[in-house]
N, C-alpha and C positions, 0 to 999 in steps of 0.2 A: 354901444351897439344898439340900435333901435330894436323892439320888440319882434320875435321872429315868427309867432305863433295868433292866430294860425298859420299853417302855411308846411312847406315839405323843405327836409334836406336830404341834399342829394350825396351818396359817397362819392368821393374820388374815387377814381380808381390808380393805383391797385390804396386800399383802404390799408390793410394790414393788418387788421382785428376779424378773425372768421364771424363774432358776429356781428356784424354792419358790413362784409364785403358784398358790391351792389346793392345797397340796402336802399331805399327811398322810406325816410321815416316821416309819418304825416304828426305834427310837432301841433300837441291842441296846448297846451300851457308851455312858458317862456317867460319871466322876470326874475328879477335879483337874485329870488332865492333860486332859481334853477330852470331846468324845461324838463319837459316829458311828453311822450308821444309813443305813439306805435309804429314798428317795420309793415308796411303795405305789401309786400311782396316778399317776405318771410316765405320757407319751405310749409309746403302743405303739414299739417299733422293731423287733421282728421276732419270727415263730413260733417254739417249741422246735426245730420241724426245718430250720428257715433257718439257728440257732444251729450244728445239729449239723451242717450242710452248710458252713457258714465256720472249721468245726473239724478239720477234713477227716474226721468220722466220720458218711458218709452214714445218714438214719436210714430204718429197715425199711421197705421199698416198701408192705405189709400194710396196717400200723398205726401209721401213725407218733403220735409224741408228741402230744398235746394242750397248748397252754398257748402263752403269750407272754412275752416279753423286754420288758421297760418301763425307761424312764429312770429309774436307782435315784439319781442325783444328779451334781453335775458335779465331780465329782474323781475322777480314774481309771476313765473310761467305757469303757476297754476289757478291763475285769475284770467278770465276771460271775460273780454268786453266785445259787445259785438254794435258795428258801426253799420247805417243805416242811412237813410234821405233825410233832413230834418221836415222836408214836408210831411213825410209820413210819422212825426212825432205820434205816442202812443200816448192817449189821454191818461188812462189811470194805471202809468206806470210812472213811479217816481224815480231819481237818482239820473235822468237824461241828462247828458252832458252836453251842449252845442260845442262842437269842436272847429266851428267857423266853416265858409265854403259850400255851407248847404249840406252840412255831415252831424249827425248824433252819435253819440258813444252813451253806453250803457253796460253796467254790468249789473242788471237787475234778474233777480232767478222770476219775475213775474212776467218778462220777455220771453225767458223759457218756455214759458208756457203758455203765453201766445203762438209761440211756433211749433209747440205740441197742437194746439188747436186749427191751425193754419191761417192764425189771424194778423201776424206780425209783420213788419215791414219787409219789402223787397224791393231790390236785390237787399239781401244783408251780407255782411260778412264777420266773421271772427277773429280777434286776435288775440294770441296768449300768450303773455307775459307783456313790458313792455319797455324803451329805452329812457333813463332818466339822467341827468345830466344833473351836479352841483353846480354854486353860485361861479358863474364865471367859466365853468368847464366847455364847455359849448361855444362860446366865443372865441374861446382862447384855438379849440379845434378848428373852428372855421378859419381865425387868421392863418393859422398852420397848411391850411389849406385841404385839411380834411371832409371837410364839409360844403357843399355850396348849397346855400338858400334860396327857394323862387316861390313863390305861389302856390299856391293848392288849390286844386280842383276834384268836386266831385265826380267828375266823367273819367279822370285818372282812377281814380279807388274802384268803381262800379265797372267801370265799361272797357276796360284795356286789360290784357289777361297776364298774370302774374309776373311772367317771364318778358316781358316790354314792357314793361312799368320803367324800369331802372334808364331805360332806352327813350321812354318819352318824357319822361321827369326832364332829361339832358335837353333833348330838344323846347320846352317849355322855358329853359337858361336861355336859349339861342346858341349854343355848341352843342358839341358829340362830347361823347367820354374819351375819345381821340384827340384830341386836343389837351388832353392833362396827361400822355403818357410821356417818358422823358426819352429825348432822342438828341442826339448829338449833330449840330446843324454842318453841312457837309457831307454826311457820309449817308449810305446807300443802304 
């Protein structure tokens, strides 16, 4: 199977696993040894400035951060990476990830506190934890039919709100999620 990352998989529905049902995971690593990615539309779990309040770096009384912390998958939910424009790459913050698409991932605490100062990239967003896949595991899903693979875009992550992510990931395939449910041809 050709390399899938970057790029988004989408769940079938119905998936069968609570976590990845409706899931659109945006996939930044994918080879031999495995993939890994974050759920984009993961259940909320808390504000940027909730984040930066359990960080111990209270954020600006003024203006604080805009944005939320989402369930980015269930292995290692206590690590937060937060995804960003890669235009707005931050000079003297190291550990940036290009995650392809015109996206950065970072789980640098020197980010932190750029958006303690209100100098950090936006829109941003958060994810905590994230989904990883062994050699072969992810492939074998997708044949299964668990998964389908398309494209990624930054305007899906930034700009479509949580709850239609899942709805316009399908459309970006060219189907509905109606189309994968199982119906018996003939009857009513």
């Amino acid at each position: 199977m050709s390399r899938l990352a970057p790029g988004l998989i989408v769940a079938a529905p119905p998936m069968g696993d609570p976590h990845f049902e409706r899931a659109v995971v945006w996939l930044a690593a994918h080879d031999e040894e495995g993939a890994f990615g974050w759920i984009i539309n993961g259940p909320e779990l808390m504000s940027l400035p909730e984040l930066l309040r359990r960080a111990d770096m209270p954020p600006p009384a003024g203006l604080p951060p805009s944005g939320v912390v989402r369930r980015g998958g269930p292995v290692g939910p206590e690590q937060v990476w937060l995804l960003y424009n890669s235009k707005d790459r931050v000079d003297d913050v190291e550990d940036q990830l290009d995650v392809g698409s015109g996206v950065i991932a970072s789980s640098s605490r020197k980010l932190l506190s750029r958006l303690v100062e209100g100098t950090a990239p936006e829109p941003i967003l958060g994810v905590a934890g994230y989904a990883g896949w062994g050699p072969s595991q992810l492939e074998d899903e997708i044949l299964s039919g668990s998964w389908l693979p398309t494209d990624a875009a930054a305007s899906l992550l930034f700009e479509v709100p949580a709850e239609d992510i899942w709805l316009r990931a399908y459309e970006r395939i060219g189907t509905s999620a109606i189309a994968f449910t199982s119906r018996i041809v003939g009857s009513a």
